[in-house]
Backbone as ProteinMPNN parsed JSONL, in Angstrom:
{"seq_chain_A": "XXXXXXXXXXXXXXXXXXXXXXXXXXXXXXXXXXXXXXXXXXXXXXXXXXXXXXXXXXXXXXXXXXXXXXXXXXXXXXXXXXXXXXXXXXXXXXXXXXXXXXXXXXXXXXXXXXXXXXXXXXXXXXXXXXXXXXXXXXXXXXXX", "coords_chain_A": {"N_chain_A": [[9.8, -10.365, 0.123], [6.307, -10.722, -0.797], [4.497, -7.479, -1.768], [1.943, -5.833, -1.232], [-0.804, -5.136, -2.96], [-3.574, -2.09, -3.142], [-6.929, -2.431, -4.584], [-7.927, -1.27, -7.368], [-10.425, -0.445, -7.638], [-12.382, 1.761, -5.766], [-14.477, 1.521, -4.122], [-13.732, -1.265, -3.243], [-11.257, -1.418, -2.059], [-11.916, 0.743, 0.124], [-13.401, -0.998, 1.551], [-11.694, -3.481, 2.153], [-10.055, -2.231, 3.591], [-11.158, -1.163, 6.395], [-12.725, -3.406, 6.812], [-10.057, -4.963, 7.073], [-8.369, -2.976, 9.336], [-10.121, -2.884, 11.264], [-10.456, -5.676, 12.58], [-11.544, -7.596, 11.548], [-14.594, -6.422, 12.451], [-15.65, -4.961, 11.589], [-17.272, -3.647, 7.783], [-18.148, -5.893, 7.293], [-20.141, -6.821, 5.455], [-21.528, -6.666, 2.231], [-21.594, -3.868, 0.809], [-24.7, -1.755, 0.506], [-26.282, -4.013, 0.815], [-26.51, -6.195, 3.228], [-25.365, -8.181, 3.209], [-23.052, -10.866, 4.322], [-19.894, -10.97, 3.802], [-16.264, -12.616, 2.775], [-12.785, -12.01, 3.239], [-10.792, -12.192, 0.824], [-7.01, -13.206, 0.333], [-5.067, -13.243, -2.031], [-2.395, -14.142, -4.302], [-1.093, -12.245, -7.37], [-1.214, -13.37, -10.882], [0.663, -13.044, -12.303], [2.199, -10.672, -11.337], [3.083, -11.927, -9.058], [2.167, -10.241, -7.029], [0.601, -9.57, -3.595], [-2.457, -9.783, -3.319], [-6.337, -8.313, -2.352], [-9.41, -9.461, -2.126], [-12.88, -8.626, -1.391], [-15.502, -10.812, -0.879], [-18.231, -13.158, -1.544], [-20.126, -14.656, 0.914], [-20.027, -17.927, 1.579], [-20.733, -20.702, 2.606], [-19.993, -23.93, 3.264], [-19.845, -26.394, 4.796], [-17.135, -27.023, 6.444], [-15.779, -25.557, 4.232], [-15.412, -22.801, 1.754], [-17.198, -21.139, -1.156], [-15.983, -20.045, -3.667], [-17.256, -17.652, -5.898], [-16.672, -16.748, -9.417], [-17.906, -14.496, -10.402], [-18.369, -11.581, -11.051], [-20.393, -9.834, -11.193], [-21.885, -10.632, -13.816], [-20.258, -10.13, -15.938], [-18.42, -10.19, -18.963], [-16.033, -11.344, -19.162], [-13.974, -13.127, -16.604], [-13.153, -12.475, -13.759], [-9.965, -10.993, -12.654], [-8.638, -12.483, -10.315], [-10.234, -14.67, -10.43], [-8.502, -16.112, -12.435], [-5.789, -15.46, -11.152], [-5.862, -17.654, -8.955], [-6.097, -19.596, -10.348], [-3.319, -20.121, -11.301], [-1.845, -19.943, -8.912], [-2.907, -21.649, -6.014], [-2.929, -20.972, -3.167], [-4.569, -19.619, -0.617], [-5.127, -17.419, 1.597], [-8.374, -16.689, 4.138], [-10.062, -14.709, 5.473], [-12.962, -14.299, 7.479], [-14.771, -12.851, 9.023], [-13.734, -12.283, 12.238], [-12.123, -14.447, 12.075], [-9.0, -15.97, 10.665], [-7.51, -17.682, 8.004], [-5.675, -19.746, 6.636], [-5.908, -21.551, 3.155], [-6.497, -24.123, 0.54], [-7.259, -23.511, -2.714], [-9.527, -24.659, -5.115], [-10.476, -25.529, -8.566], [-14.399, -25.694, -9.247], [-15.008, -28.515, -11.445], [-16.481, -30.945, -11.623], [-19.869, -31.57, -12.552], [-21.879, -32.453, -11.184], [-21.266, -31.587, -8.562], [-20.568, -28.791, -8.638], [-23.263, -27.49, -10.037], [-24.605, -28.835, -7.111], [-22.959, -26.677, -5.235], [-23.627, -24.694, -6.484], [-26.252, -23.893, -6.157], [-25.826, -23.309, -3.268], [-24.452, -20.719, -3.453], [-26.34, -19.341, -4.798], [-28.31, -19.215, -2.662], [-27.09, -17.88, -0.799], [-26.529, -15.483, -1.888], [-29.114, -14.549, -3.546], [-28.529, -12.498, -6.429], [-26.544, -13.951, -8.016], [-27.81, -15.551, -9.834], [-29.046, -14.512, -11.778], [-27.133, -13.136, -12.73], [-25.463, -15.061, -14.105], [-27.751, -15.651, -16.638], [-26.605, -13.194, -18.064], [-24.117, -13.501, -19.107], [-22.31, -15.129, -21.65], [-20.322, -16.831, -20.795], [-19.2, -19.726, -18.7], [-19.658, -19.124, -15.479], [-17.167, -19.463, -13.145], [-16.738, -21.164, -10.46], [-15.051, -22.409, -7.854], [-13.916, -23.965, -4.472], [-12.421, -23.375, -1.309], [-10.663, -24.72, 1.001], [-9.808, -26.162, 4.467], [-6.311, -25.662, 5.421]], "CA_chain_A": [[8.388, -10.43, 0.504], [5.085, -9.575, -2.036], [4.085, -5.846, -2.204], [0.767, -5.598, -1.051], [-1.086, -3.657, -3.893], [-4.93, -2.394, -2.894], [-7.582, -2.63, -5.939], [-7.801, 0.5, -8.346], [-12.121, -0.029, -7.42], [-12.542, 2.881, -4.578], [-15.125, 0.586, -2.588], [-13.438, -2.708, -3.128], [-10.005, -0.577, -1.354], [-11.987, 1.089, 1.345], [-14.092, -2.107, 2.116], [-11.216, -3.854, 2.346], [-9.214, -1.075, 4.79], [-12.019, -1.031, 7.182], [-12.594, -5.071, 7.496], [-8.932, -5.471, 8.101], [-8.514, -2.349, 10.157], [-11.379, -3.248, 12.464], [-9.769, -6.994, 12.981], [-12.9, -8.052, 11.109], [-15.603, -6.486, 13.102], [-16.432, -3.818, 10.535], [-16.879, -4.157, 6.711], [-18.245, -7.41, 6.869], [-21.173, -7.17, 4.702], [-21.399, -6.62, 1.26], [-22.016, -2.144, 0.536], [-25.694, -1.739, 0.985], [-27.14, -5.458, 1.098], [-26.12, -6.241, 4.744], [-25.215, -9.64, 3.109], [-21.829, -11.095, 4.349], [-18.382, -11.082, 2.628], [-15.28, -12.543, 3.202], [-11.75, -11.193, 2.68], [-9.441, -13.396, 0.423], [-6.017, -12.513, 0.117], [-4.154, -13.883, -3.102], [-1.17, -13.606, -5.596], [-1.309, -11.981, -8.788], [-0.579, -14.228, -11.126], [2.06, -12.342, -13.232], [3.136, -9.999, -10.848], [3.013, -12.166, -7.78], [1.815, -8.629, -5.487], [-0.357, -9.631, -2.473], [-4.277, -8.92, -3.768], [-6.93, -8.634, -1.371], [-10.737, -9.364, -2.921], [-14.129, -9.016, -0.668], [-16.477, -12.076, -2.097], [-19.583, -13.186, -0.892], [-19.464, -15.717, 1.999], [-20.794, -19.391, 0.966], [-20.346, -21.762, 3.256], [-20.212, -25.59, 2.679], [-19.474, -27.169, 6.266], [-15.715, -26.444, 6.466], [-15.003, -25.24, 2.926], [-16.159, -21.803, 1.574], [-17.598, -21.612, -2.297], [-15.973, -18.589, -4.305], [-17.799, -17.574, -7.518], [-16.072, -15.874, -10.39], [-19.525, -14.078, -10.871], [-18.175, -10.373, -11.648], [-21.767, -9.342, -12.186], [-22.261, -11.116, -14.898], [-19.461, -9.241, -17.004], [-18.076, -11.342, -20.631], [-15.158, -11.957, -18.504], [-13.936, -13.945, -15.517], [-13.029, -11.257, -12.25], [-9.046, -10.883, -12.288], [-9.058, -13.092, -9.088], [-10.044, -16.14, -10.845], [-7.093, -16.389, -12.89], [-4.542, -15.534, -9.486], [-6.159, -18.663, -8.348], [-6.017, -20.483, -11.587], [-1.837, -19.872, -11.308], [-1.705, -19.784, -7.274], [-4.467, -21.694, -5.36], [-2.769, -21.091, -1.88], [-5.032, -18.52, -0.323], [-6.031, -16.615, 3.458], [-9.49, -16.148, 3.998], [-10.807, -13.763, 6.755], [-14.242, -14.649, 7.562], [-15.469, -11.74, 10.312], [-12.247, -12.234, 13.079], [-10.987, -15.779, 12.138], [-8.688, -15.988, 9.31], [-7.421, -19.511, 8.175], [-4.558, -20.31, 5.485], [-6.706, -22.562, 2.652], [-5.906, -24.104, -0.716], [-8.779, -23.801, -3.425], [-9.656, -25.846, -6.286], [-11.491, -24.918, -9.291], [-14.941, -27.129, -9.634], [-15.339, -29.164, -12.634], [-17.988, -31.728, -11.588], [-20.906, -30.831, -12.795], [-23.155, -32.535, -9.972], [-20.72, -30.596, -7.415], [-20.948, -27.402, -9.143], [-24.383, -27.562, -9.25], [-25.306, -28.319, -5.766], [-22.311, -25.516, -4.875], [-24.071, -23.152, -7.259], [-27.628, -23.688, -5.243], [-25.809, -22.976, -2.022], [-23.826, -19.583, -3.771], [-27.38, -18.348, -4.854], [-29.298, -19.432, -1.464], [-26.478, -17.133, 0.229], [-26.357, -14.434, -2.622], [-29.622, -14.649, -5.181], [-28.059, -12.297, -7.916], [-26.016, -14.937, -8.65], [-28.822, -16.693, -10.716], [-29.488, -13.361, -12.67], [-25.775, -13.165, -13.262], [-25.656, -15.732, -15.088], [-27.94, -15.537, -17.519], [-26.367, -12.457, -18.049], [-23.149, -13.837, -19.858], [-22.164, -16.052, -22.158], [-19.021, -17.72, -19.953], [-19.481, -20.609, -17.743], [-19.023, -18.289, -14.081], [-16.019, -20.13, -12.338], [-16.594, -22.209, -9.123], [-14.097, -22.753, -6.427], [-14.029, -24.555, -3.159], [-11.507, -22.723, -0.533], [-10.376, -26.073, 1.504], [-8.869, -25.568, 5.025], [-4.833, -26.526, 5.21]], "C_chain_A": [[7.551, -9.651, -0.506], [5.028, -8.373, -1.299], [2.561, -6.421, -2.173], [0.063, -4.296, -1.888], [-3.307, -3.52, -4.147], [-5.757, -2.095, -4.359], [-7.879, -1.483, -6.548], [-9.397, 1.011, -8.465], [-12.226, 0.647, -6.378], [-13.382, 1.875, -3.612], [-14.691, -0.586, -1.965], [-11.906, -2.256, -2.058], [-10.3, -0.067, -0.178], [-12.684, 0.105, 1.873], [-12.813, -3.054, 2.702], [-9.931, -2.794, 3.683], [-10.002, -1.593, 5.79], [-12.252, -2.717, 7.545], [-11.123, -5.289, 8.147], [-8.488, -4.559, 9.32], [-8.729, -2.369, 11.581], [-10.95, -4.644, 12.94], [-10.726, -7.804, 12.657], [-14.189, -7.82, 12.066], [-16.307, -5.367, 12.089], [-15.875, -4.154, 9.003], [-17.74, -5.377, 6.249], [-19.25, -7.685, 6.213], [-21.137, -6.293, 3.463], [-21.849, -4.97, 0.76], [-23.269, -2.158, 1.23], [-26.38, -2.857, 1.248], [-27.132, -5.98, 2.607], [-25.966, -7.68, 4.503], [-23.701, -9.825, 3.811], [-21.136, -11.111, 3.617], [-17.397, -11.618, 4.108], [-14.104, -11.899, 2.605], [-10.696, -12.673, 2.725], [-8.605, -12.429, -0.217], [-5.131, -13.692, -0.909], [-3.03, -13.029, -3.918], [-1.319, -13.28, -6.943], [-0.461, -12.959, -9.575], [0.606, -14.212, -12.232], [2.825, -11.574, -12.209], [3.836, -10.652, -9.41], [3.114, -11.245, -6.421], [0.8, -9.75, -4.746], [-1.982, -8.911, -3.297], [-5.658, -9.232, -2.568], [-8.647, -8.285, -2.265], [-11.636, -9.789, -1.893], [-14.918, -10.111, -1.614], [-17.263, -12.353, -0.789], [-19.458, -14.522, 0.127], [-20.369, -16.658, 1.552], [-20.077, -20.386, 1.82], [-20.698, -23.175, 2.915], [-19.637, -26.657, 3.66], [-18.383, -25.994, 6.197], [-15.211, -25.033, 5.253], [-15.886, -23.794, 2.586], [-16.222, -21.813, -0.068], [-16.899, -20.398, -2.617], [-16.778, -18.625, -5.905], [-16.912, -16.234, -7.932], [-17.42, -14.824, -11.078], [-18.777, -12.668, -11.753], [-19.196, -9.787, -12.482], [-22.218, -9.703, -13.482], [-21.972, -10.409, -15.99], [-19.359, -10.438, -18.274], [-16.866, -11.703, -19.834], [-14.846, -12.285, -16.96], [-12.872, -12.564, -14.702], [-11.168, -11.935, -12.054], [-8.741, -12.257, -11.395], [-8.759, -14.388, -9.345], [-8.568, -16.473, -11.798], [-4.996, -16.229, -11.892], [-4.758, -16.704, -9.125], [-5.991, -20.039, -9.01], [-4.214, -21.174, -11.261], [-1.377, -19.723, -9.774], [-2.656, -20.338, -6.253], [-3.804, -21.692, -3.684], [-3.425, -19.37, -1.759], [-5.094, -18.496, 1.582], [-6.834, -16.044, 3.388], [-9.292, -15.756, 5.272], [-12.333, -13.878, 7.064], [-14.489, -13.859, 9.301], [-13.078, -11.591, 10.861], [-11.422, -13.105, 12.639], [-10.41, -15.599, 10.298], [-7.602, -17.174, 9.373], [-6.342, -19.465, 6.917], [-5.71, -21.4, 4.579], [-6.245, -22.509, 1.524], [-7.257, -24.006, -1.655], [-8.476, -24.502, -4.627], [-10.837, -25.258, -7.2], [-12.953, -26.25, -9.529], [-15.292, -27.59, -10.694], [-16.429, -30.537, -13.025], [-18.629, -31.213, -11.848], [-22.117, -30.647, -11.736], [-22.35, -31.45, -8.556], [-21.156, -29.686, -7.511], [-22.151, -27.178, -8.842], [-25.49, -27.388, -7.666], [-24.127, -27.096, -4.841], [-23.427, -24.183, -5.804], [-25.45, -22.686, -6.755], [-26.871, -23.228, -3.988], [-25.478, -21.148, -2.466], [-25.458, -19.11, -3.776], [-28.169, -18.376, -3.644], [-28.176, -18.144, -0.854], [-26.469, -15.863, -0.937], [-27.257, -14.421, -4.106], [-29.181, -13.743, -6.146], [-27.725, -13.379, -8.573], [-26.554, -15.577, -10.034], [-29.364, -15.841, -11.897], [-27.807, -13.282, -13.227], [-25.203, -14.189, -14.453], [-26.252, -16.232, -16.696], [-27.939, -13.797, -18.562], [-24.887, -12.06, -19.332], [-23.539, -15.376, -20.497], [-21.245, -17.142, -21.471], [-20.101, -18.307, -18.751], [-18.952, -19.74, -16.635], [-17.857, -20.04, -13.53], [-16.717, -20.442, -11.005], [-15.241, -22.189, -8.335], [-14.133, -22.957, -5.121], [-12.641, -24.304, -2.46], [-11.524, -24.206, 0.594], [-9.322, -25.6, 2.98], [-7.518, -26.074, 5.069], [-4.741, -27.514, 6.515]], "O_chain_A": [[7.759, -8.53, -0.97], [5.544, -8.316, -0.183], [2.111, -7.275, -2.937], [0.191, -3.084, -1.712], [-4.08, -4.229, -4.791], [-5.124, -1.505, -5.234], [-8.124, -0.58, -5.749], [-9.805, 2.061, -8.961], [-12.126, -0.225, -5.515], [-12.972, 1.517, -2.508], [-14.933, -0.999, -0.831], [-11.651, -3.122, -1.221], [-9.46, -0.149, 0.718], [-12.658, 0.271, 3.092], [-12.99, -3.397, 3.871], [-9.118, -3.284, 4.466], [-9.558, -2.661, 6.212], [-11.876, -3.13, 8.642], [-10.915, -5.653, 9.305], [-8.212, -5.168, 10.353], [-8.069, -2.09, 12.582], [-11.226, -4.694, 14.138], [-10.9, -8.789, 13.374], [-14.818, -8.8, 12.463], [-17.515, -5.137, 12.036], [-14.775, -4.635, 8.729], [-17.951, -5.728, 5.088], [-19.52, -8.886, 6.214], [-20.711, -5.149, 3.627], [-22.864, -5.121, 0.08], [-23.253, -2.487, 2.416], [-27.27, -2.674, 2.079], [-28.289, -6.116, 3.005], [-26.335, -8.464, 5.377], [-23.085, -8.76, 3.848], [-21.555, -11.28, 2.472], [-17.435, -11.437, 5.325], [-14.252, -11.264, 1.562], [-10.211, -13.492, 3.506], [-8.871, -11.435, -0.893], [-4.675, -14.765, -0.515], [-2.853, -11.824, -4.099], [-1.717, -14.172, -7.692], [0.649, -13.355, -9.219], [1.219, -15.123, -12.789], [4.041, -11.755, -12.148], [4.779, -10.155, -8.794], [3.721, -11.35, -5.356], [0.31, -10.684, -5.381], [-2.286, -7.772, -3.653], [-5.823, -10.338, -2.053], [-8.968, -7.238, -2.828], [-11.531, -10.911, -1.397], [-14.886, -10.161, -2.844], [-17.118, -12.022, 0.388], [-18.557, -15.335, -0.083], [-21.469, -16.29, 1.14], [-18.921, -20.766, 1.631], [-21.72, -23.442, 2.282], [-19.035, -27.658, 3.272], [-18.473, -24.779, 6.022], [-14.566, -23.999, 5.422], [-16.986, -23.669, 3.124], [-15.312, -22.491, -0.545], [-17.153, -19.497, -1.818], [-16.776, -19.515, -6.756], [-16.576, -15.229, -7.306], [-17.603, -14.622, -12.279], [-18.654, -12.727, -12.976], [-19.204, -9.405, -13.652], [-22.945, -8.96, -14.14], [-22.774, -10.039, -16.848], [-20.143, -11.377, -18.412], [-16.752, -12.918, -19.998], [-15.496, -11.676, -16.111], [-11.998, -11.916, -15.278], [-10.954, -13.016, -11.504], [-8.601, -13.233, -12.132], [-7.829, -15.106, -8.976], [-7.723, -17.268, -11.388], [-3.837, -16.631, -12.001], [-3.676, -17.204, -8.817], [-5.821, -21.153, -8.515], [-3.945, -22.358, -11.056], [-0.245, -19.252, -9.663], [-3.255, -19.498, -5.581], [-4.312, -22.545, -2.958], [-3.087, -18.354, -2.366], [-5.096, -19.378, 2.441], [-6.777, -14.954, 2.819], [-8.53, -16.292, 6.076], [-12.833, -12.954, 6.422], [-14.357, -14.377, 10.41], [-12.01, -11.214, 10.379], [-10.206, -12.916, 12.656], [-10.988, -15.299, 9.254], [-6.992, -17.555, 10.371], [-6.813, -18.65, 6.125], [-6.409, -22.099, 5.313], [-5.679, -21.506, 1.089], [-8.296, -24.481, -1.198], [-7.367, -24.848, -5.034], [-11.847, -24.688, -6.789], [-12.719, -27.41, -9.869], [-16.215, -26.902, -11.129], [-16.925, -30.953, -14.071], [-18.458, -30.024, -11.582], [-22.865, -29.718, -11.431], [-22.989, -30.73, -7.789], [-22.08, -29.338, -6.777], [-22.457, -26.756, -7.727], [-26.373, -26.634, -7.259], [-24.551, -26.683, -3.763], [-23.728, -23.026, -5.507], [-25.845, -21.522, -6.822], [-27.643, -22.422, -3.468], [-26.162, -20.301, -1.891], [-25.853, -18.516, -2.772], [-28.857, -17.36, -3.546], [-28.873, -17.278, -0.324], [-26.293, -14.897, -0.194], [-26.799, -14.346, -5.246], [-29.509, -14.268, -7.21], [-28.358, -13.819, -9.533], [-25.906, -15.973, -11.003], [-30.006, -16.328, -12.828], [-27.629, -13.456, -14.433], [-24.611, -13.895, -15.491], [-25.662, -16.847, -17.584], [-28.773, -13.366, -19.358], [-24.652, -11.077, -20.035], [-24.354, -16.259, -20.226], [-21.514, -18.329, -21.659], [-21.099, -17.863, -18.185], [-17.744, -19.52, -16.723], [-18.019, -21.253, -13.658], [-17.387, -19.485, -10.617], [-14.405, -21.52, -8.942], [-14.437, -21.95, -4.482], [-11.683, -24.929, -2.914], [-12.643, -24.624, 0.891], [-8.319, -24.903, 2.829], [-7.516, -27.23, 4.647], [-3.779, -28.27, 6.651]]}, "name": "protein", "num_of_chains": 1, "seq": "XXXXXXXXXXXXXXXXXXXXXXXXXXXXXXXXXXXXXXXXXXXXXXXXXXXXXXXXXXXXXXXXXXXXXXXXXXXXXXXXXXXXXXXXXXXXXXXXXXXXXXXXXXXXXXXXXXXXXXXXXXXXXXXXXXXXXXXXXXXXXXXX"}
C-alpha cells in the first residue's frame, strides 16, 4: 500500500489535516478568501506516494475543472504531472468524496468555456495567466 506523504507547504499540510480531520466540515475554503476548495488525492508520478492537493472547486454539472494555475509560476504545479502519469483520482468536495478519472483538456472550444467557468468560480485565474508564459493545464475530474 502507497505511503501517504503530506506537502512540504505548511498551509497546504495543515489545510489539508483539518478538511480531512473534520470529515469535510472544516477547511473547506480556500486561507483567507472564503472561496471553496476541494481535496484531491493523487499518485506521485515517480514515487507513486499518496499526495493530497487543496484546488479550487469548479464545477461543470457532474465533472469538476482542475487548473494547473500555480499562481501563475513558469511552471506547471507538481500535481499536474501525477495526473499526466496517473489520472485515477478521489476528490472530497465538503463531506462527499467520489473515486474519478481526469483527463487533460485539449479542445480549445472546451477549454475555453471550462476556463470561463474556473475564473467565474476563482477570478485570479485570469490574472494568472497573463502572468506566465505556459499554456496553464486544464483538467476535467469525471465521476467512475
Amino acid at each position: 500500500m502507497a505511503k501517504y506523504v503530506p506537502s512540504p507547504r505548511d498551509w497546504v499540510r495543515d489545510q489539508v489535516e483539518l478538511y480531512e480531520s473534520s470529515g469535510g466540515t472544516k477547511g473547506t475554503t480556500l486561507r483567507d478568501t472564503g472561496l471553496p476548495v476541494v481535496l484531491m488525492t493523487h499518485r506521485g508520478n515517480k514515487t507513486g506516494e499518496i499526495r493530497k492537493t487543496p484546488l479550487m472547486r469548479v464545477k461543470d454539472g457532474k465533472n469538476y475543472v482542475l487548473v494547473g494555475s500555480q499562481g501563475g509560476a513558469p511552471t506547471d504545479p507538481a500535481w499536474v504531472h501525477n495526473l499526466r502519469a496517473n489520472p485515477q483520482i478521489e476528490l472530497r468536495d465538503e463531506t462527499v468524496v467520489r473515486s474519478m478519472r481526469v483527463r487533460e483538456v485539449e479542445d480549445a472550444a472546451e477549454k475555453a468555456r471550462l476556463w470561463t467557468l474556473a475564473v467565474a468560480a476563482y477570478p485570479p485565474y485570469a490574472d494568472y495567466q497573463t502572468r506566465t508564459e505556459r499554456r496553464i493545464p486544464v483538467f476535467v475530474a469525471e465521476p467512475q
